[in-house]
N, C-alpha and C positions, 0 to 999 in steps of 0.2 A: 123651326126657323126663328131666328134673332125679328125680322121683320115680317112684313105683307109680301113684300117682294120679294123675288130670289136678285143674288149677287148678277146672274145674267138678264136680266130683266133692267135693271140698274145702266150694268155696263152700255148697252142698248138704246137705254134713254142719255146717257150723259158722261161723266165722269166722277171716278168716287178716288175718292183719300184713303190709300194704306198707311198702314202705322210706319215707326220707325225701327231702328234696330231693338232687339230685348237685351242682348246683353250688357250694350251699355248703360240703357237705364235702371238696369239691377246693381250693377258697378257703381252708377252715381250715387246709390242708395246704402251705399257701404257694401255690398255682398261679395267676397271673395267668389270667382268661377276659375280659379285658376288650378283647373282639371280635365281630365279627359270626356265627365261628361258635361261640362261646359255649363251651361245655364238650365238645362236639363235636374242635375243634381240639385235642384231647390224644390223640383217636384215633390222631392221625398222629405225634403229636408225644411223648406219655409215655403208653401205654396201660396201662402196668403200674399207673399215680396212679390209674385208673381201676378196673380191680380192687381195688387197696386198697380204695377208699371203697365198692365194693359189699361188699365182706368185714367193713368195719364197722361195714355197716347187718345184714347176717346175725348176724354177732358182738353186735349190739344187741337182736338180736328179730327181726327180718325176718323174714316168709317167702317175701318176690317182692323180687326187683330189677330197677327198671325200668331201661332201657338208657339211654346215654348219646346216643342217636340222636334226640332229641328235635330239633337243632335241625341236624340232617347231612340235607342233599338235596344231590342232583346237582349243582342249582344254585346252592346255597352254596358247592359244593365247587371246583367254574369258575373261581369267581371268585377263588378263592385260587390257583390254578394247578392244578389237581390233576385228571387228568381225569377221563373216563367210567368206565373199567374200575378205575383204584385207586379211585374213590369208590365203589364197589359193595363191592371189597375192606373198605374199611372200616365199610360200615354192617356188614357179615357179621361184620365185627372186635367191633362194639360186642354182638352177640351170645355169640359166644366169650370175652368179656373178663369178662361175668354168670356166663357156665356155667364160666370157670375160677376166680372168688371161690366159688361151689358147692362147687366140689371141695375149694377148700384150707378152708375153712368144716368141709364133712368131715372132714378131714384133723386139726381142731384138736376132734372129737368130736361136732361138732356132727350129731345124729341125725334131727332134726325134716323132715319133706317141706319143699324148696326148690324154688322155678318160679323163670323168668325171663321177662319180658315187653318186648318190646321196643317202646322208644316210638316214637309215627310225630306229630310235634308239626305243627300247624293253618300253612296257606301262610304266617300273617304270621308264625310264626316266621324263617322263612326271608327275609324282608323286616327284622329286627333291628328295627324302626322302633315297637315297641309295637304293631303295627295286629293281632295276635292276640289285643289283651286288646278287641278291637271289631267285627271281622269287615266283613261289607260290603267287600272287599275291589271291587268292581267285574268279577267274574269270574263267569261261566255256574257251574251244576252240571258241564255236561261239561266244563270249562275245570279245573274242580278235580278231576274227579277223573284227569283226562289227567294233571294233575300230580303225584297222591299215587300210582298205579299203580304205575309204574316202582321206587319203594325201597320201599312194599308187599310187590310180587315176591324183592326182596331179603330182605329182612328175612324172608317167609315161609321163604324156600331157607334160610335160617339155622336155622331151625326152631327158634324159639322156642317157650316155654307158651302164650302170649299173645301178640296184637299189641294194644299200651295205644293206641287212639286217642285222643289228651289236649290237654286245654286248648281244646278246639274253641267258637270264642267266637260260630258262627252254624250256624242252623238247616239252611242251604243247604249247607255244607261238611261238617255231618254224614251230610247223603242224598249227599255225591261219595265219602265216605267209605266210608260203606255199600255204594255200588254195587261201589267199588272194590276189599276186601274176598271179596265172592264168587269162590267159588272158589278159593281158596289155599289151603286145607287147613288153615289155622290158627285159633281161637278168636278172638275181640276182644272188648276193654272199649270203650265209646265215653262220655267223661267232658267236659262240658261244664264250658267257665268261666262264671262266674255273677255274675248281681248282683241280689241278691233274691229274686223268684220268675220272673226270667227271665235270659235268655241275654245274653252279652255285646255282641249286635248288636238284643237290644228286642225277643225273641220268647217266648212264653208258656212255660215250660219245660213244657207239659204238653204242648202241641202239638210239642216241640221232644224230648221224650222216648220221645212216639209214632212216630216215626220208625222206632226200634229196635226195638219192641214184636214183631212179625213176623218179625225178623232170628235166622236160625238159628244165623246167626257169632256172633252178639253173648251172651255168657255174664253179661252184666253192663255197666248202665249206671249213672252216676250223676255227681260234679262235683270238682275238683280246682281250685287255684291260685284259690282264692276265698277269698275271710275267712270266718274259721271261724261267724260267726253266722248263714252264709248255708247253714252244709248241713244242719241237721235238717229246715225246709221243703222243701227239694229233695228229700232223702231220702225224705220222705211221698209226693212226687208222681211219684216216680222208681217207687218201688216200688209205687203203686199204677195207676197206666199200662201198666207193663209187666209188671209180676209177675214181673220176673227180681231174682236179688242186687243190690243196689246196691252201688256203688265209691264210696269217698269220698276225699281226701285234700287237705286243704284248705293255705292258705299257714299260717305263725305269725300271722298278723293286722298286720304291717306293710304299707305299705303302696309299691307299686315305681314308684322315678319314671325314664320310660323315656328322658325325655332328659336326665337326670345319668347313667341307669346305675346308680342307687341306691335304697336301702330306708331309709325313712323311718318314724318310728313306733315305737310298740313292742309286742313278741311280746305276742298274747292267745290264744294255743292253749294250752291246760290238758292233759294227758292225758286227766282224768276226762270230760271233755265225749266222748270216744267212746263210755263204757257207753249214752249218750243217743241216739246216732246208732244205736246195735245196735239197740239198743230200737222206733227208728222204722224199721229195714230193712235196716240197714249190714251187708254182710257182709265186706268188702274194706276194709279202713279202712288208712291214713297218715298224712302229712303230704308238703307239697310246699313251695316255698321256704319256705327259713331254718327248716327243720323236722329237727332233726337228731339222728345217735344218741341223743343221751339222754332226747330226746322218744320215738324210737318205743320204746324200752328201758319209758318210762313206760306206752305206749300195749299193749306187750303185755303189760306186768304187768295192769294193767287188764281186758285181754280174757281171761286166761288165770287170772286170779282163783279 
C-alpha cells in the first residue's frame, strides 16, 4: 500500500481528493491520443508522460490517482499488434507508473496519504465507438463478465488501493462487474455514467445502485464522466440505497462528440459545487474529462477549508 491506511479507512474518517481527467492532461502536454486506444497507447509508447501527468495531479491536491488503464484490454491491445503476455505486462505498467508518481510526489515533500486505483473502463470503452456513454451493448451478464475477468486478475496482481470500476453506462455490466470482482483481494469503487436520475442505458439509479449495496468489495459507489448537474441527485440516492461513501467525479460540463472525437461547450464545473456534494454524501470527490490540475487544486482547497 501507497499509505498506513487503506482508501476505506480514509473514506470513514473524512473526505479525500481524486485526481482529474488523464487524457487531458496528456493533451495539454502535447501528446497526440487520437486513437482507439486513447491514452492507454502511451503505455507502450511514453510511459514516463504518464507519470508526469499523475505527479501533477498529486502536485495539485490529489490524493488517488486513477490509472491510465481505463481504455487498455486484451482486446484493444490485438488489435494493435501487441500480444497476450506484453498486454498484461502493460496493464501491471499502468499500476507501477501511479505508484512511481507517489514516490517522486514524496520525494518533492509531499506528506499527505497517497492511493492508487486502477481503472477497469465499461466494454464499449474498448469498442472506441461512443457505445459506453449508452450501454445495451447486445451482450449476456456472463458474456461480460468473461470479458472484464482476465485484466481484473491483472490489474488486482498489480496490487493496486482500488480497482476504480468507472463509467459503467448499464445496470447489467455493473452485476458482470461485480461478479467479476470477487475474490481478488482487492477493494472496488463502482461509478456509474449518468443522465439524470438514471443510468446511461434508461435504468432507475436506485435499482442500478442496489446492485452494490451487498457487495463486500465494493467501498464505495457513486458517478463519474456525467455533467456536473447530475451528481447531487445521484449522490442522495447513492448514499441512501447503499449506505456506503459515495464517489463522485463528474466531466467540466462540455459536452463530447464521439464522432468528431471532440468536446463541444463550455466548462460549468465550479470547485465550490463540491462543498454541496459533501453535504449530500460525497466522500471521494474529482473531476473527470477536461477536469484538470487547477480544478482539483480548487476542489481540495475547498474540501480542506
Amino acid at each position: 500500500m501507497t499509505s498506513t491506511n487503506t482508501l476505506a479507512e480514509a473514506l470513514a474518517a473524512g473526505t479525500v481528493v481524486l485526481d482529474g481527467g488523464m487524457s487531458n492532461q496528456l493533451e495539454s502536454a502535447g501528446h497526440d491520443l487520437s486513437d482507439e486506444l486513447w491514452s492507454a497507447r502511451l503505455l507502450a509508447e511514453r510511459p514516463e508522460a504518464i507519470t508526469e501527468a499523475h505527479l501533477a495531479y498529486f502536485e495539485a491536491g490529489a490524493d488517488v490517482a486513477i490509472t491510465s488503464s481505463y481504455q487498455a484490454t486484451f482486446e484493444g491491445f490485438v488489435k494493435r499488434g501487441i500480444d497476450r503476455a506484453r498486454a498484461a505486462e502493460l496493464l501491471a505498467l499502468s499500476v507501477e507508473l501511479a505508484r512511481e508518481a507517489a514516490r517522486q510526489a514524496r520525494a518533492k515533500g509531499i506528506t499527505r496519504p497517497l492511493w492508487v486505483a486502477a481503472s477497469v473502463g465499461p466494454y464499449g470503452a474498448m469498442l472506441a465507438d461512443g457505445s459506453e456513454y449508452r450501454g445495451r451493448y447486445g451482450l449476456s451478464v456472463d458474456e461480460l463478465e468473461r470479458f472484464h475477468r482476465p485484466r481484473l486478475e491483472v490489474l488486482a496482481g498489480a496490487r493496486p488501493d482500488v480497482l476504480a470500476l468507472e463509467t459503467v453506462p448499464d445496470a447489467d455490466e455493473a452485476e458482470a462487474l461485480l461478479r467479476a470482482v470477487r475474490g481478488l483481494g482487492v477493494p472496488a469503487w463502482l461509478s456509474y455514467s449518468v443522465a439524470g436520475d438514471r443510468t446511461r442505458a434508461g435504468q432507475p439509479l436506485q435499482e442500478a445502485f442496489a446492485l452494490a449495496a451487498d457487495a463486500d468489495e465494493v467501498i464505495a459507489v457513486g458517478v463519474n464522466c456525467c455533467a456536473p448537474e447530475d451528481v447531487e441527485g445521484a449522490v442522495e440516492i447513492a448514499a441512501r440505497v447503499t449506505g456506503k461513501p459515495v464517489v463522485v467525479y463528474p466531466n467540466s460540463g462540455e459536452a463530447w462528440d464521439a464522432e468528431a472525437r471532440a468536446w463541444n461547450g463550455r466548462s460549468s464545473f465550479t470547485a465550490e459545487e463540491v462543498l454541496g456534494w459533501r453535504a449530500s454524501g460525497a466522500r471521494l470527490i474529482g473531476g473527470c474529462c477536461r477536469v484538470g490540475p487547477d480544478a482539483v487544486t480548487g476542489i481540495a482547497r475547498a474540501l480542506r477549508a
